[in-house]
Each structure stands twice: as C-alpha cells, then as structure tokens.
VEXNUDREN-786430 format. One record per residue (C-alpha): residue in one letter; z, x, y. Coordinates in pm, whole numbers. Layout:
REM VEXNUDREN-786430
   residu       up     east    north
        A        Z        X        Y
...
***
This chain:
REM VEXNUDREN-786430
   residu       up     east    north
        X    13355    18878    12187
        X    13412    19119    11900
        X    13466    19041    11568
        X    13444    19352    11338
        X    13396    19282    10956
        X    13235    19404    10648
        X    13224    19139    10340
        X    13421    19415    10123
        X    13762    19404    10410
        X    13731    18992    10378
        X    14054    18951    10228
        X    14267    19152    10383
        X    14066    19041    10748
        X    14154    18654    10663
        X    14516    18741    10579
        X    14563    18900    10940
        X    14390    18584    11074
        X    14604    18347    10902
        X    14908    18518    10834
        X    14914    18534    10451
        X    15207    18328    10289
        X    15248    18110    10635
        X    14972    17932    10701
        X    15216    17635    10900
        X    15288    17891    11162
        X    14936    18030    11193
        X    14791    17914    11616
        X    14545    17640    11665
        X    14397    17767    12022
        X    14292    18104    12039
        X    14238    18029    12419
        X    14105    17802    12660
        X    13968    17805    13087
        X    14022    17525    13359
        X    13728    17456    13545
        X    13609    17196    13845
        X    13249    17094    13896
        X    13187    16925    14247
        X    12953    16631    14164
        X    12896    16412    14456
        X    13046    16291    14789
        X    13438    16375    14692
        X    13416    16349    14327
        X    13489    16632    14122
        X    13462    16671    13748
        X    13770    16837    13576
        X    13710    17071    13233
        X    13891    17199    13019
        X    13798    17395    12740
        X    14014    17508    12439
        X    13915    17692    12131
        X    14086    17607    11832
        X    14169    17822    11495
        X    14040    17572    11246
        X    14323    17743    11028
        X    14556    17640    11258
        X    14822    17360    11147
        X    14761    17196    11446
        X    14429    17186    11466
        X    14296    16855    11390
        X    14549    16724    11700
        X    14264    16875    11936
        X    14037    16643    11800
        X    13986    16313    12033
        X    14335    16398    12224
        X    14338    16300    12592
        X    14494    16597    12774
        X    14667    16511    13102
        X    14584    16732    13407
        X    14840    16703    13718
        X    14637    16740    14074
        X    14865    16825    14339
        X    14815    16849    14700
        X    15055    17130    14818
        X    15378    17065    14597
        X    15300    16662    14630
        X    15167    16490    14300
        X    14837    16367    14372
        X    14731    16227    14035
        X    14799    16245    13711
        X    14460    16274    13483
        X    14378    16207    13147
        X    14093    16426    13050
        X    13875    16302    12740
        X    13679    16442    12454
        X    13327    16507    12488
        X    13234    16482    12105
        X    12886    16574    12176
        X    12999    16921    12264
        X    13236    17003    11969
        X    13086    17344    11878
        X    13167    17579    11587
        X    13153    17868    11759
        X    13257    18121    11455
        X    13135    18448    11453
        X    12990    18454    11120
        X    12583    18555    11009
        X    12393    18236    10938
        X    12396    18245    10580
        X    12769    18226    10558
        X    12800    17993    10799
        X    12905    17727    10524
        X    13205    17978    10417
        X    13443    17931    10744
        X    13729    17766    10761
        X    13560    17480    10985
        X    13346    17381    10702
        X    13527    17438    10411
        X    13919    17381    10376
        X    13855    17645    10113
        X    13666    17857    10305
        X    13668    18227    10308
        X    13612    18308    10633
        X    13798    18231    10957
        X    13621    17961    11156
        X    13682    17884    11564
        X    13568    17509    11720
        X    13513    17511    12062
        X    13640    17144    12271
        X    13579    16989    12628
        X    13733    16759    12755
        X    13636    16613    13092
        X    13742    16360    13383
        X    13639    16276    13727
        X    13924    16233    14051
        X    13835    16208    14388
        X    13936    16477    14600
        X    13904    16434    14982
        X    13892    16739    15174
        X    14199    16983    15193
        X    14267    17364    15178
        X    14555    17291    14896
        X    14427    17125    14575
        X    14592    17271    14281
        X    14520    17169    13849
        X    14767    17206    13652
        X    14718    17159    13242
        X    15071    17206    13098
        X    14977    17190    12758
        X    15029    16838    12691
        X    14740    16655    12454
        X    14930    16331    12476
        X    14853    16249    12082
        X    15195    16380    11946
        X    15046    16730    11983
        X    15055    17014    12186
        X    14835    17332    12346
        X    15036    17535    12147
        X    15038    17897    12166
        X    15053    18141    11822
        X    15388    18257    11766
        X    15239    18537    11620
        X    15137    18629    11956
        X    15279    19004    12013
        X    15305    19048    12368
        X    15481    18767    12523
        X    15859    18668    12481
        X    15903    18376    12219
        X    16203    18125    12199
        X    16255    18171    12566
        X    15904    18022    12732
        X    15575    18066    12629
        X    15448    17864    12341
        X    15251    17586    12518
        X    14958    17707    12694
        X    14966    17679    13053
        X    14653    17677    13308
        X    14600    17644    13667
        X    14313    17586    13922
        X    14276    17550    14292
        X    14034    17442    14513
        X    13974    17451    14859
        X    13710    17196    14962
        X    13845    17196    15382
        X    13490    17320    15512
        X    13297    17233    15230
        X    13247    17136    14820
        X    13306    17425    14524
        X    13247    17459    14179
        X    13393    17664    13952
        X    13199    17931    13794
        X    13080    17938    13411
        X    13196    18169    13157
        X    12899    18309    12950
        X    13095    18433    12694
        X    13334    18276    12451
        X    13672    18399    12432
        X    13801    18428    12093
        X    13757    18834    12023
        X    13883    19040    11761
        X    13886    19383    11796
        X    13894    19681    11579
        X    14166    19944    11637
        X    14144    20342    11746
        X    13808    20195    11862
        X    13683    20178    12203
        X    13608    19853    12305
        X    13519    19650    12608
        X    13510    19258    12720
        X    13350    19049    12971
        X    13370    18654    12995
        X    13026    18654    13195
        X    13172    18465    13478
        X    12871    18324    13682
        X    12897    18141    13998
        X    12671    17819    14082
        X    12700    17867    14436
        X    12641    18260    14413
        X    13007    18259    14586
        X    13189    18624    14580
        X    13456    18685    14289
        X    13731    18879    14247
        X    13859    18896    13905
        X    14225    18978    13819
        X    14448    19003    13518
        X    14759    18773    13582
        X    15082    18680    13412
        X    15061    18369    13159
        X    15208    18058    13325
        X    15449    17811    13194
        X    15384    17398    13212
        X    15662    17410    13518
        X    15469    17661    13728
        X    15660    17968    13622
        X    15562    18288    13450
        X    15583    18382    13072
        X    15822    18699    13027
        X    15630    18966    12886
        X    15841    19214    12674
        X    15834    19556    12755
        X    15602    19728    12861
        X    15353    19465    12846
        X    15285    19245    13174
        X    14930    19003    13263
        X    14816    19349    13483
        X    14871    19525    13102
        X    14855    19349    12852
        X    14741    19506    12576
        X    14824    19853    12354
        X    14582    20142    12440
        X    14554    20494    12398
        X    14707    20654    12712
        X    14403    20641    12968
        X    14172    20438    12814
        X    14257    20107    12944
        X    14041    19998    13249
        X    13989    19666    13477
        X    13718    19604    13730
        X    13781    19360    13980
        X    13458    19327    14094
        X    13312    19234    13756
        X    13569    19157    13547
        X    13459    19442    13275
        X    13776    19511    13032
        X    13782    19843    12878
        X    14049    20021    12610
        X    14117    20199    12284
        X    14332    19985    12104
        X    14612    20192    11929
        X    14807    19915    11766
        X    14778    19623    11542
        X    14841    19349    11804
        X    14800    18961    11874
        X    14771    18992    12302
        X    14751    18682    12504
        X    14527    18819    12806
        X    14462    18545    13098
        X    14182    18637    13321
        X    14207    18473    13666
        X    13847    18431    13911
        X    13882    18397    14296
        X    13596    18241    14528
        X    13495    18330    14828
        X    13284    18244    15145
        X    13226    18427    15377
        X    13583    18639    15300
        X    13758    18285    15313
        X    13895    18176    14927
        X    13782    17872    14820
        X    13859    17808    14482
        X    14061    17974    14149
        X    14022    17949    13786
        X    14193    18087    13481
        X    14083    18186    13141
        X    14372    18257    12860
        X    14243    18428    12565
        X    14412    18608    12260
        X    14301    18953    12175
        X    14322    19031    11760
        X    14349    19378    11712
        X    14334    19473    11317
        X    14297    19769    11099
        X    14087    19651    10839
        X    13731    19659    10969
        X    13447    19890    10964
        X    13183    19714    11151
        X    13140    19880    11533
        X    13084    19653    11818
        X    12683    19738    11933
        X    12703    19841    12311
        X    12417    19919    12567
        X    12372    20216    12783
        X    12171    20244    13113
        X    11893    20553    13067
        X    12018    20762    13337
        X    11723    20949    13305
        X    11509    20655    13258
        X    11579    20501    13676
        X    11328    20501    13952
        X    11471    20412    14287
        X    11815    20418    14228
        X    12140    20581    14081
        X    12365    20536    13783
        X    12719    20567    13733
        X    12864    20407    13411
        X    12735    20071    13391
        X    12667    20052    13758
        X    12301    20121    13961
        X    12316    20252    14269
        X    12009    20152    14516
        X    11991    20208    14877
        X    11917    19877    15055
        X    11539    19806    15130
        X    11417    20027    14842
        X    11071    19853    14741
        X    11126    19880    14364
        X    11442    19953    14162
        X    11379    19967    13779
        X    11566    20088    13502
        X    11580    20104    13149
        X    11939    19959    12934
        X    11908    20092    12536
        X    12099    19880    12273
        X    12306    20106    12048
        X    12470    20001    11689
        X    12684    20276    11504
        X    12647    20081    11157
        X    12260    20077    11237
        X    12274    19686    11237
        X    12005    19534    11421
        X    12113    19393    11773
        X    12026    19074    11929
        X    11985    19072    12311
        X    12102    18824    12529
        X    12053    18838    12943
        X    12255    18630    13172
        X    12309    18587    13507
        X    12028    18822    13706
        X    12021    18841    14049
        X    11768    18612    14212
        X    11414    18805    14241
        X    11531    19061    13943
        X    11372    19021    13622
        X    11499    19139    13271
        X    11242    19213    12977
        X    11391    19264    12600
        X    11177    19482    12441
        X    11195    19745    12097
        X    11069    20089    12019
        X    10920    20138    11719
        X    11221    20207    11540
        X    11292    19879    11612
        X    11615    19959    11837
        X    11597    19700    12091
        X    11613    19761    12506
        X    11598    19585    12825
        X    11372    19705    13125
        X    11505    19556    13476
        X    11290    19529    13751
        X    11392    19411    14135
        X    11242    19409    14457
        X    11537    19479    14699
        X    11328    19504    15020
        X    11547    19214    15191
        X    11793    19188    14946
        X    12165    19174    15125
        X    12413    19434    15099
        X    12627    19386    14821
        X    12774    19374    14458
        X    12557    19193    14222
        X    12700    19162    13860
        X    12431    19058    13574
        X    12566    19022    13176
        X    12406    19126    12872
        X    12586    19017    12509
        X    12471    19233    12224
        X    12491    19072    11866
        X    12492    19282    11563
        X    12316    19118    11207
        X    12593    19234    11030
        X    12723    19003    10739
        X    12940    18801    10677
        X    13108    18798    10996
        X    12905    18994    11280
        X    12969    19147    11613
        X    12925    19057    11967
        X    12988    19189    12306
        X    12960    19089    12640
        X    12903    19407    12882
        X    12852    19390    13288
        X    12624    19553    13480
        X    12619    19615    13831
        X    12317    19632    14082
        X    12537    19795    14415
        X    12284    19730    14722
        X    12402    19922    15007
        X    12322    20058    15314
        X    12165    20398    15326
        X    12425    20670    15446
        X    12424    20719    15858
        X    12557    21042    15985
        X    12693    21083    16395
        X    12893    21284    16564
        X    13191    21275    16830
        X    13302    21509    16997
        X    13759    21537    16983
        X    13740    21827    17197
        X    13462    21998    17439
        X    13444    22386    17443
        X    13617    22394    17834
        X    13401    22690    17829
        X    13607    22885    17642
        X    13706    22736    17303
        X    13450    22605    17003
        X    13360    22217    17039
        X    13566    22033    16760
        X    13353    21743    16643
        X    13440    21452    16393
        X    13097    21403    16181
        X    13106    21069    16033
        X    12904    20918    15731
        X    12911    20571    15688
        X    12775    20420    15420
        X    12631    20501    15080
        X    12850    20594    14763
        X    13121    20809    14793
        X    13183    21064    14711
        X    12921    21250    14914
        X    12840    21651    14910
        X    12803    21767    15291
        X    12618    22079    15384
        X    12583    22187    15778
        X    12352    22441    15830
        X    12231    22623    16168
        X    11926    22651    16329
        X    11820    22928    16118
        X    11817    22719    15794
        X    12160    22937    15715
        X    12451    22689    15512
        X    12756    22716    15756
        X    13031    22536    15530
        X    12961    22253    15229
        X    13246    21963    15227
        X    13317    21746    14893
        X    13341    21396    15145
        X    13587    21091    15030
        X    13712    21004    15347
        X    13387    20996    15546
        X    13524    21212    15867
        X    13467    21560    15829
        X    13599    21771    16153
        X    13493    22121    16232
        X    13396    22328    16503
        X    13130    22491    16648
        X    13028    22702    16923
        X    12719    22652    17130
        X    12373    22574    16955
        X    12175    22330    16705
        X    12280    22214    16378
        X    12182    21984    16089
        X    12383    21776    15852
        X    12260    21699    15481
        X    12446    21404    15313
        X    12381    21337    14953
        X    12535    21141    14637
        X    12528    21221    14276
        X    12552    20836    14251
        X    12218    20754    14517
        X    11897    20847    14530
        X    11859    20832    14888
        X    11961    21121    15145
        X    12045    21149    15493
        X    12006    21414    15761
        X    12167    21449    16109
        X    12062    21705    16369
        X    12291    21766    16671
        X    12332    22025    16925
        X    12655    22153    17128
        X    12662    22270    17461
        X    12920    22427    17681
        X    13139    22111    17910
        X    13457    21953    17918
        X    13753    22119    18151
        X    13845    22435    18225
        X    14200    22440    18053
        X    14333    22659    18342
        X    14343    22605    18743
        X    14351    22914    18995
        X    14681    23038    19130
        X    14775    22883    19440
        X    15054    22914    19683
        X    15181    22690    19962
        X    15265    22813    20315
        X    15539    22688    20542
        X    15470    22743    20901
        X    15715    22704    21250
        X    15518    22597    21530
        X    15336    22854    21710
        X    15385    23081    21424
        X    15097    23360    21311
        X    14817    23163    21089
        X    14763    23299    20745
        X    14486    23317    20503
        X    14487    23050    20258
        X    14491    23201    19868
        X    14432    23074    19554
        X    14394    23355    19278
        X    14118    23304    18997
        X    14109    23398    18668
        X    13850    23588    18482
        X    13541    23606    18661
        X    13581    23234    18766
        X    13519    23101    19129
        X    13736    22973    19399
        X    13645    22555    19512
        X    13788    22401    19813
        X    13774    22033    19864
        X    13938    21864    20151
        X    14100    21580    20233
        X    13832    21362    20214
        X    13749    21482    19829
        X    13395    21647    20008
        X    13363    21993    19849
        X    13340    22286    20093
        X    13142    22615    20109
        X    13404    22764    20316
        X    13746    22867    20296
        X    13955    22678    20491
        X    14143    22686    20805
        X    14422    22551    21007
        X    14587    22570    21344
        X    15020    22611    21401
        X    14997    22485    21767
        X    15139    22178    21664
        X    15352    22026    21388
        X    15169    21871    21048
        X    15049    21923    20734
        X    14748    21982    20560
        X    14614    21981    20255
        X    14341    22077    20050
        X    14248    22049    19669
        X    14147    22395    19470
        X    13948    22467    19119
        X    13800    22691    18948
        X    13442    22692    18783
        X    13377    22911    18497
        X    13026    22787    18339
        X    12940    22439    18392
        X    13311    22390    18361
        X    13560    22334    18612
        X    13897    22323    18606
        X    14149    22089    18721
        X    14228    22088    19096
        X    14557    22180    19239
        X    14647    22104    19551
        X    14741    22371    19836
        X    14966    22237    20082
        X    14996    22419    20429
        X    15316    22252    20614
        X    15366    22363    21063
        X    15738    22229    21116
        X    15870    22157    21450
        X    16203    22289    21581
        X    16498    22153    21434
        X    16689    21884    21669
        X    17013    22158    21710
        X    17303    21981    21876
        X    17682    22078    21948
        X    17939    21815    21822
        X    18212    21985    22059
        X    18264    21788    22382
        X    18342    21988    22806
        X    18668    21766    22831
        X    18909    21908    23001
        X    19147    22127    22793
        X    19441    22337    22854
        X    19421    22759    22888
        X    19451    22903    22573
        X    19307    22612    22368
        X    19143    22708    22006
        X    18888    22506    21866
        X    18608    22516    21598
        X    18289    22526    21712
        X    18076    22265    21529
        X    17721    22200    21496
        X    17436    22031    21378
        X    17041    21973    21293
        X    17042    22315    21096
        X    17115    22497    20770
        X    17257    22819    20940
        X    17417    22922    21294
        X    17482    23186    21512
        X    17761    23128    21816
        X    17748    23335    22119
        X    17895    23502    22259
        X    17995    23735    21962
        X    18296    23914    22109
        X    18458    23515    22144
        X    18394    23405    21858
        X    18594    23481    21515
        X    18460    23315    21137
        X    18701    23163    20889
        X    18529    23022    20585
        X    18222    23055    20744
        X    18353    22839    21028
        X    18319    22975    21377
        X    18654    22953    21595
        X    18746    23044    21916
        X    19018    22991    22177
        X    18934    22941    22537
        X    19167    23141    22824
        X    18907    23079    23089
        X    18572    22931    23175
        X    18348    23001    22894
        X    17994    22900    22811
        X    17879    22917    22432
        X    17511    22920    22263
        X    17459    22863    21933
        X    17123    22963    21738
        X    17016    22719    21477
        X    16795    22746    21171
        X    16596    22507    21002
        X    16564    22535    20623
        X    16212    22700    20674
        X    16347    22938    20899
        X    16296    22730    21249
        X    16494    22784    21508
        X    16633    22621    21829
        X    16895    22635    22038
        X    17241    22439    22243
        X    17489    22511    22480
        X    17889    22387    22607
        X    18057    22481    22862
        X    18407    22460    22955
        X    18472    22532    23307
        X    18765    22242    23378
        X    19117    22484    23252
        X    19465    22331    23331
        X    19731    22593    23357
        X    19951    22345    23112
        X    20324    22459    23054
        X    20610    22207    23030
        X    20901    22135    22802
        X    21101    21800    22722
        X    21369    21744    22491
        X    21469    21396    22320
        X    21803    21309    22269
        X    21801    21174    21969
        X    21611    21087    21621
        X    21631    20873    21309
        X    21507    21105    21042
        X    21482    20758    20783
        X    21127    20817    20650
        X    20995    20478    20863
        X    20727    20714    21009
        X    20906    20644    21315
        X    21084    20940    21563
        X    21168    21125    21197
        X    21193    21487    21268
        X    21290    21661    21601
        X    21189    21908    21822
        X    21084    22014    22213
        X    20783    21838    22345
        X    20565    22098    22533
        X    20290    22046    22690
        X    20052    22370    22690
        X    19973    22679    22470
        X    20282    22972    22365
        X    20247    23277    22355
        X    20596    23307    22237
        X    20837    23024    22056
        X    21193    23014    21891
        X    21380    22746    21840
        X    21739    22702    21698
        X    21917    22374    21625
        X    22339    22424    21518
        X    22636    22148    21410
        X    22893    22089    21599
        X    23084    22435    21397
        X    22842    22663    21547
        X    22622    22696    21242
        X    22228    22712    21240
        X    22100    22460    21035
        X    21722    22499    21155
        X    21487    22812    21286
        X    21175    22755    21370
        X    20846    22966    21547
        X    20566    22701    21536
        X    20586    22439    21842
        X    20440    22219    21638
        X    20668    22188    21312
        X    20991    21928    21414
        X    21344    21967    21239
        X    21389    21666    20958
        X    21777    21651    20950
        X    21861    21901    20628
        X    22000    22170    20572
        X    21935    22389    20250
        X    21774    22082    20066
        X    22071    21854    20172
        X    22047    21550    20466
        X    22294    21628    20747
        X    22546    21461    20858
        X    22513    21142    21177
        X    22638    21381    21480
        X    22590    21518    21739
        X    22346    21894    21714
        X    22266    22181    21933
        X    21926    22321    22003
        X    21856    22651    22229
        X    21471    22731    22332
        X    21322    23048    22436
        X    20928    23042    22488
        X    20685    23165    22686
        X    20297    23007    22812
        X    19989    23180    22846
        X    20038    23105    23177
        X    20302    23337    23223
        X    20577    23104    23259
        X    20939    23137    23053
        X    21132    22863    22948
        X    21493    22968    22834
        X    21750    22647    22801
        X    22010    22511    22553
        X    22076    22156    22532
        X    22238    21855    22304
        X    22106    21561    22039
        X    22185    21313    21843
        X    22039    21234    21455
        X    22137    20870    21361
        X    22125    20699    21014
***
C-alpha cells in the first residue's frame, strides 16, 4: 500500500479522495478478496473481506449487512449463504501517523483526513468432495445496500456493467481439503504519479501450496466480464510510462510509472497447486488512486548485491544453487524524504531466518540467513512492507523477494553426427539447469578458448575434429559453475562404398575377376553369404547355372563404409523353340519363320531366307531344313531345327457357277478356286456385251459384282483364265456364271 502525503498537499489530497463538491457519488469499497478456510471434516469457512471509504455515502450499509454468497457445483446452485459480520474484526485500517489518527474520516465526520475500515464477514457450508466448487459474491449486502463500485473509477465502462463488485472462488477438494491463502497486505493504495511504484498483496499459503498469480478482467454478479475502455483490460490495467509496467506471476510483484491521474480497479487472481494439479482460486479487487498532489516517496528496499555469500542477485530475486550450506544476504531500507522506515517480514521460507537491524545512521536493514542443504528445488517468495514516519498520512509498501533454489547447471554431450572418418564430429552440448542466460566457453586441451556462446536455449551445436575438450558454464545470476570435459574420436560410417560391378555369365563361359574399386587409400572387404568376413577375394565357378553373391565395403580408419552387394549371375541356355509346324505343304509355299525363348534370331540357311520388318520369310520349292540361332538377353545362345521334306506338286483349278454378292458373308465375291502356288495369273470377267468389268493378277482377290463403283446387273458373266503353277503346268480356259440378287 502507498499512500503519499505531506500535511501542506492535505486539501487538495482529500478533494481527489472525495471528489470535492460530490461527496454522494464518492465509493464506499475501495476493494475487497474472497477467501475459504477448510476447518474440519467437510466444513469450510467462507470470508469475505471489503474495505470501505468511510467517506463513502454508502458506507455505514457495510456495517452489520449479511452478504449472500452463491456456492455452485458446476453451473448447479448448491447453496445460497448469508455471510455475517464479525464486529470484533472491524479495523480502521487508514494510513495515517498515530498522532493524527483522530483526524480521519472514520473518527471524525469532520475529519481532515481520508479514513479506510476494513470488514469480514464469515459463514460455514459443508462442502463434500468435488473438483467443481465455485463462490460467487455478486455484490449483494441484503440490507437495502450494495458492494458498490466508485463511479469515479477510470478504467472500466460505467452505465453498461460494472458498478457492483463482483468476486469469485473455486475450490477443488476431490483428493483432498484447501485453504485459501492470506493476503499480508491491505489493498487500498494510493499512488503518486511520474513515480515509480510497485505493489504486492503478500499472498501466503497455509498449506505452502504453489501459486500462480494473474491479473484478470473484473467480473459482473452474472458471471460475465466488466468492459474495460480502451486500452485498458484486467492484463493492463493501469496508465504507465511506456515500459515501465511489469507483472510477475510467480510472486505477484506489480511494478509501473504512473503517467496519469487515474482511479484503476485492478483484480488480482491466486491459483493453487499440488503437485501441478489446481486446487483452489481466489480473487482480490482493489482500486489504484493515482494523484498529483503528493510529495512523500514510497520507502523501498534493495538487496546488497555486493553484500551476498552463496548466492546471486537479480532485481529482487537470489539466486542459490541447491545444497549450498549457507545463503545470506543483506536487504537495505531506502526513504527519498529521509523518513525513518519501519520493517515488517512476512512469510520466510521454513528454516530461513530474517533479522531487522540499523546502521548507525539509523537507516534500517534486514540480514537473511538459510540453510538450503536439503531444501527442494524451487521458487520461494518471502514479503517485506516498509513504512515511512511521515505525517499526517504516511507510506507503505509491500515488496517480494524471491529465494530461486535450483539445481546446479549439468553439462553433456551427444553426438548428431560422427566424423565417418572424414568430416568434424557435430555434437549438441546441453546445459540443464541453473539460470539462464549462461556464458559458454569451450576450450582445447591446450587451455586455448575455441568459441564463447551467449546460451538461452540450452543446446549449443558445434563441431570438432578429433581430440579433448572442456566446457565452462557460468551465470551472471549464480554463483556456482560447471565444467564438462569430453573427447572425440574418429567412428561412425564411411559416407561412401567402393565401386562395384556385377557380372553376367553363360554357362561354361571364361570366369572373371571379381572388382570392386576403392576410393582414396581405403581397403577392399568381402563378406559372403553367410555375413562371415573374408581375407580373400572371392571366387566362383560357370560350370553350372546360379548365382552368387557377396557383400563389399570399404574401411578407411576405424570406419567402414556401407556394404554393397556384388552379384555374379551363370545363366543357362535359353529354351529356343520353332512355332512353325513339318505338315505337309504344297511346292512353292511362303511362310514366316517364327520363334521363341529368345530376344534375337538368326535363320539358316541365309541364301533362303529374306527379312521384312525384321521378320524372317521364306518360300519352300523343295525339301528344306532350317536352323535358327537364338539369343538370350545376356547373350546365351541355343539352337532349333524344321524340316519340310513332305512337297505336293499342287495345281488345280475350279470354277463356281454362280454367287450372291449380298454382303451375308456368304459366297459374296467370285473367282477360280485353285489349288497350288502361280507363277503366273490373269483373270478377266465380261457382261453379256463383251465388256470387262473385272481384271485381276492375285489368285486370291474374288470379283464383288461392280463395276466402276456401281453393283452390276443379275445376269449371266464371262470369265477367261490364263495361269501357270510352279509345277510347270498351264491352265488356259474360258467359261460362264451367274451373280444373283
């Protein structure tokens, strides 16, 4: 809390308080915290606290009123509880010097000064175990008053939600009982402004649970959120120079500059947990007063940096390596307006100890001491609130310190990639632990610094080639150091295997030396089937068909490469066979000579045997025998053989009398059936007038019944036939048909 007055700015102090001229719209809560205190079996205690402006028009409605608290498990109303005054605690809590403690507000209805009365109000519910328990204090006193809100607030959206304060707690009691933590520090501060300035509410846990603290949005009674207006939100909600304003979420330490006369409603909200599971929430809603007519700076306190023995300071956190026998250091108190300061310790970790002392100037200090020999890793937040003697209305703040036990930095090494003989080793160093950030330094085994590293990641990769080297890990933040030594050797792969070459073989062919072609001055491996590494090259036999195989690396170093394998393949003769069949045929037949088995073939003999398209023909005129040669795709060969020896001398002509040239596929065209091979062949067909209609030279082709395009007449047609065999024998004759329709 900070309330920053000199007597001589009282007037113009009280009229920023009260809001000169309008004293019926002046606040009566300047904030207020929902709390739960486990007290037995399932019975919980529910608090809340609000602190009223005595000024406030409002006011005396806080006075004996029975505030209603909704419990709901999930979204289902569980109960409906009226909380009750606790008269005995009704505290002024008003920042004023003792002697003018009779001039506030509180006192005095003419009172000079501005006066703040803290209330609690408390009642008891049972609440069995569940992981869903939410409070819920909507601002309702149920005495014809409400929580109400100052519409003077700055930040925060009026005459659309926001005027009735709004708090919320939650509890998870599934696996066990919680309490809320207590707030050290009351929340009613006023603040000075183009001052820096910083706030704590001193949570403290009963159960030593972990918090998380958190700046949230203001809620409404319905569970909503109160609109901020721009650019204000919970996360920001306050006026600071650009840069100044800082949150830690680990001890709830507010810092800023405040750069504008403002009335901020701030809600600070704690989280519980065990063992990383959250157990319980609580919020705190406060209003900030900023004004510009003070002179009295807030006293702070300031570790001795230079004044720490076993540890490490950075702000208003120490930094000690876990297991370090004694960690002591030294916090001054520090008053611009040389007011004395009042110290006030809260909240020390269990074994520390803190001792107020004073120099002989009478400026007062604290000396910490702890033993943190078997103290657990972790974040342990202690509060100190500093209290100026200044008159009539003095100063007080709340600051955090941290004690951060952790574990001393560890340095190792992996290696991403192995020098395969050839390359540098690339190695990922990592530092665990310890504060970053951390300053690196490798250095070889001739004490010589090889590269420094600035480390916020805690992976550093590099490489090295072969030999020793240390690592040197250190923190600005730590007192303790860590060293790594590690050496690199030559391994891993070579990246490159030998040239081989596989051989294709026909049986009985010439054996070759097997060859696989190094690089570099590596060596030649052979391993055979069997994985068994030989000393020997090698060998094989081509007496019969198979294959064999053998696996080849090479070794350059300690490192070898990856095998290949060299495949050495005998083939048999391909199966060669010749489709054609010895039936019997008639002198002068022509044929292609088909085969198969192979990818190439030779016919014999040549002088027989003509090639179209690659296709071998040939026409038989007497007994003939032909061999063809065929090759197998690796260059195998075999051989086959036909024969024709059975030759009919075939030469014979008949004529039909007659066709239907209809396009039934039946007796359509006509011409002389013959019955052998021709050496020569004309044929003429002519109507009845003596004119040829159809020439033909091809024994084969048959007239269709046109003529120049055109179908011919039903009639009766003429054909005459010269032709000649290979056999020698003519034919010459001249003869009648008929074409019907």
């Amino acid at each position: 809390m900070i309330r920053m007055f000199k007597w001589v700015w009282l007037a113009p102090v009280l009229c920023a308080l009260l809001v000169c001229g309008n004293k019926a719209a002046a606040t009566h809560l300047y904030g207020g915290e929902l709390l739960y205190t486990h007290m037995s079996g399932n019975t919980y205690t529910i608090t809340l606290t609000l602190y009223g402006d005595c000024s406030g028009q409002n006011f005396n409605g806080l006075k004996n009123a029975t505030p209603s608290v909704r419990i709901l498990n999930n979204s289902t109303l569980y109960s409906n509880l009226f909380l009750v005054e606790d008269t005995m605690q009704r505290k002024e809590v008003s920042p004023v010097c003792p002697e003018d403690s009779n001039k506030t507000i509180c006192k005095n209805p003419f009172g000079t000064l501005p006066g703040v009365t803290r209330f609690i109000y408390t009642g008891t519910v049972d609440l069995p175990p569940s992981a869903n328990w939410r409070m819920i204090f909507a601002g309702l006193m149920n005495n014809g008053t409400q929580a109400g809100r100052s519409n003077n607030i700055t930040n925060i959206q009026f005459g659309i939600d926001g005027q009735l304060m709004a708090l919320e707690a939650t509890l998870n009691n599934l696996a066990g009982h919680n309490s809320s933590p207590g707030y050290t520090a009351i929340p009613t501060p006023f603040f000075c402004i183009n001052r820096y300035q910083q706030y704590n509410q001193g949570a403290v846990d009963p159960e030593n649970d972990s918090l998380r603290f958190s700046l949230v949005n203001a809620i409404k009674g319905d569970g909503g959120t109160t609109q901020y207006i721009q650019p204000y939100s919970g996360a920001m909600p306050v006026g600071a120079v650009p840069g100044t304003f800082s949150f830690s979420n680990s001890s709830g330490q507010l810092s800023f500059q405040p750069d504008i006369l403002q009335r901020s409603l701030v809600v600070n909200k704690v989280e519980e947990y065990k063992n990383g599971i959250l157990v319980g929430s609580s919020m705190r809603e406060m209003t900030f007063v900023v004004l510009n007519n003070c002179n009295n700076n807030p006293p702070v306190g300031v570790i001795d940096s230079n004044n720490i023995s076993g540890g490490a300071s950075t702000n208003q956190t120490v930094n000690v390596c876990a297991n370090t026998p004694d960690l002591s250091f030294r916090i001054y108190s520090t008053d611009a307006d040389s007011d004395k300061v009042k110290v006030n310790i809260n909240s020390l970790p269990q074994g520390a100890s803190g001792t107020v002392g004073y120099d002989t100037s009478g400026q007062s200090f604290v000396d910490f001491f702890w033993n943190t020999e078997n103290v657990q890793v972790g974040s342990y937040n202690f509060f100190i609130t500093y209290t100026d003697d200044a008159c009539p209305l003095f100063s007080s703040q709340t600051i955090a310190y941290t004690v951060n036990v952790v574990n001393p930095m560890t340095i190792s090494h992996e290696i991403i990639r192995p020098t395969n003989c050839i390359f540098r080793q690339h190695i990922a160093i990592s530092i665990k632990d310890g504060i970053i950030p951390r300053k690196v330094t490798i250095k070889n085994s001739n004490d010589m610094v090889l590269s420094e590293y600035l480390d916020t990641t805690g992976v550093i990769v590099d490489s090295f080639k072969p030999g020793t080297y240390t690592v040197y890990a250190e923190s600005k933040a730590l007192q303790c150091k860590a060293q790594y030594t590690f050496t690199v050797q030559h391994s891993g792969t070579y990246p490159i295997p030998p040239a081989v070459q596989d051989i294709d073989h026909c049986i009985g062919d010439a054996v070759k030396e097997l060859v696989a072609t190094p690089t570099n001055d590596a060596t030649i491996n052979w391993y055979g089937a069997d994985g068994l590494r030989s000393e020997m090259r090698p060998t094989y036999s081509t007496a019969t068909a198979g294959v064999y195989r053998w696996q080849v690396s090479q070794q350059v170093g300690v490192c070898e490469s990856v095998k290949d394998t060299l495949t050495v393949t005998v083939h048999d003769f391909p199966d060669i066979r010749i489709l054609n069949t010895p039936e019997r045929i008639c002198i002068g037949d022509g044929m292609y000579l088909l085969a198969t088995g192979g990818v190439k073939y030779e016919w014999m003999p040549e002088d027989k045997v003509v090639y179209y398209n690659d296709s071998a023909y040939t026409s038989v005129r007497q007994p003939s025998t032909y061999i063809v040669k065929g090759h197998s795709e690796y260059g195998c060969i075999n051989t086959d053989s036909i024969s024709f020896t059975d030759i009919e001398q075939c030469c014979t002509f008949s004529y039909p009398n007659a066709f239907t040239p209809n396009s039934d596929g039946r007796n359509d065209g006509w011409h002389p059936v013959s019955y052998g091979n021709m050496d020569f062949y004309l044929l003429s067909v002519y109507n009845r007038w003596g004119q040829r209609v159809y020439i033909s030279s091809d024994p084969r082709e048959r007239w269709d019944g046109t003529f120049n395009g055109k179908q011919c007449e039903m009639d009766t047609y003429h054909y005459y036939l010269r032709a000649k065999c290979v056999t020698g024998k003519e034919e010459v004759t001249k003869g009648s048909f008929i074409l019907l329709r």
